[in-house]
N, C-alpha and C positions, 0 to 999 in steps of 0.2 A: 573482655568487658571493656567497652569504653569509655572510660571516666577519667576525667582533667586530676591528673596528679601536680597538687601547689608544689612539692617538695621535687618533683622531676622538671618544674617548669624554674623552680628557682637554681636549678642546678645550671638546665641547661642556659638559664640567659647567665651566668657566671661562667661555664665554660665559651660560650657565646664574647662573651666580654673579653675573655683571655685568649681565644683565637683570633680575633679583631687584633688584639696588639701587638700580636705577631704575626699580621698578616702587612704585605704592602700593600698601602692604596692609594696609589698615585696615577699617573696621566701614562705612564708605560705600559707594553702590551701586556706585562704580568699582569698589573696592575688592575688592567681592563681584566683579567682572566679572575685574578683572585676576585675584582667586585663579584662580579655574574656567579661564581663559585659558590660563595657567601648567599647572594641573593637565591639564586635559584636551587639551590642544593642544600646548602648548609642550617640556613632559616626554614625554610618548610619541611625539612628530617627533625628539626627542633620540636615543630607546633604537632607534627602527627607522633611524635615521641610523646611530649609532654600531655597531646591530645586523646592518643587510642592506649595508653599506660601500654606501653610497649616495653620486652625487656629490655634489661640493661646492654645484653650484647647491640644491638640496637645501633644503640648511639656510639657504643666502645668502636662498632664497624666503622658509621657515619667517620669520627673523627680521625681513626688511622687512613682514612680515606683521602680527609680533607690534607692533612699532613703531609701523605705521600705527595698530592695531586699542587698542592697551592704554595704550603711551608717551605717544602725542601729545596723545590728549587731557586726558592731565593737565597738561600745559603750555601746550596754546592753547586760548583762551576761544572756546567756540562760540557765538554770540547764539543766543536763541531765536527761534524763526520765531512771529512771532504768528498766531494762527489764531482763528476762533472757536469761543466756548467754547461747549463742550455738556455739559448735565451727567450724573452717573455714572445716575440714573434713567432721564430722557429714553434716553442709550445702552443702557442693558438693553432699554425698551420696543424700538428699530428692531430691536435682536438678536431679540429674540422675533417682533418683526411678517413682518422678513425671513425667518426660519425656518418658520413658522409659514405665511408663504406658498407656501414650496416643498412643506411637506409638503402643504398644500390641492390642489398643482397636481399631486402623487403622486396623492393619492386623487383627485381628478377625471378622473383616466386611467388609474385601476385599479389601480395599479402596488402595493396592498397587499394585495391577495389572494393574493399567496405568504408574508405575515407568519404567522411561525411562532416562538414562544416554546423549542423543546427545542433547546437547545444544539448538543447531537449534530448535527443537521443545519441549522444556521448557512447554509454556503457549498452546501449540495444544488442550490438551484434556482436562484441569483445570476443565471446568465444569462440564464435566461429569464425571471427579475425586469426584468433590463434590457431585454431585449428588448419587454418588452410595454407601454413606456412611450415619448414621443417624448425625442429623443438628445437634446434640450437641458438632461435632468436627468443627463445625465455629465458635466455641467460644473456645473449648480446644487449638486446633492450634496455633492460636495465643497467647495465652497466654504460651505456651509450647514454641514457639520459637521467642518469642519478650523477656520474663520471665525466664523463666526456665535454658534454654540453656546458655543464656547472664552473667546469673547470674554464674552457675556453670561456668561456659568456665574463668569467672572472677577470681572466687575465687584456678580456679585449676592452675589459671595462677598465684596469689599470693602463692599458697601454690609449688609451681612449680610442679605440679604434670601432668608430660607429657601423660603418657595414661588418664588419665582422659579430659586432652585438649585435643587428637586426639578421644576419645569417644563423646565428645559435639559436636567440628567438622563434622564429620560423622553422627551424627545425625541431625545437622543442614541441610548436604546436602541429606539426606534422607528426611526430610519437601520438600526441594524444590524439589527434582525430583518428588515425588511421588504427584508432581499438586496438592496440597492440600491447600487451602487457609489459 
């Protein structure tokens, strides 16, 4: 039943109140992390708590959640993992080498002769884009332009390196015309 419970609404902006003061919010990446946390997670788990009388485990989750994810680690020292380093160049070139491979292994199996530029019909022929390719590019695809592309486009945005962003660009809208999943 969903009815506004006063007594779950007055709870929750008092735990509301008492996560705030133990939360940092300041101009640092936590910081930036715990706001968004608070905003988007923690305030609207409140209003549909308080809103749809939800049980109690409910919010008990909600806040072991927020604690793990916001709290702790402001208070315990993570080490960093050493790894080795790569640099932000070298990573654009693998993003581009890796993408730029998938799309060679598209055109080598035909799979862009349904590339079509009018908007209007985007998703017309999609499956039987898929279909005329081998099924190992429903798994490359996306991984090539959820991954790949996101990544590089990021990092050639940090390194400001303009043809490399209009390179991931264009290859992004090269995924989507050519109806590929």
């Amino acid at each position: 039943m969903d009815q506004f419970d006063v007594i779950k609404f007055i709870s929750s902006a008092l735990l509301l109140l008492i996560f705030i003061n133990f939360t940092k919010m300041d101009d640092s990446a936590l910081g930036l992390f715990s706001s968004i946390c608070v905003n988007l997670v923690l305030i609207p788990s409140l209003v549909i708590y308080s809103g749809k009388s939800l049980p109690n485990d409910f919010i008990i989750v909600t806040y072991i959640a927020m604690l793990i994810v916001v709290i702790l680690p402001q208070y315990l020292v993570i080490p960093r993992i050493a790894a080795a380093k790569i640099n932000v160049s070298s990573y654009i070139r693998i993003m581009l080498v890796l993408t730029l491979s998938v799309i060679m292994g598209i055109i080598l199996f035909g799979g862009l002769r349904f590339i079509n530029f009018d908007f209007s019909r985007v998703y017309d022929f999609r499956r039987e884009a898929a279909d005329s390719i081998p099924g190992i590019f429903g798994y490359l695809n996306p991984i090539a332009t959820k991954v790949f592309i996101p990544f590089g486009l990021v990092a050639a945005l940090i390194r400001k390196q303009i043809i490399f962003m209009c390179i991931f660009i264009l290859m992004s809208v090269i995924f989507f015309r050519s109806y590929l999943p």
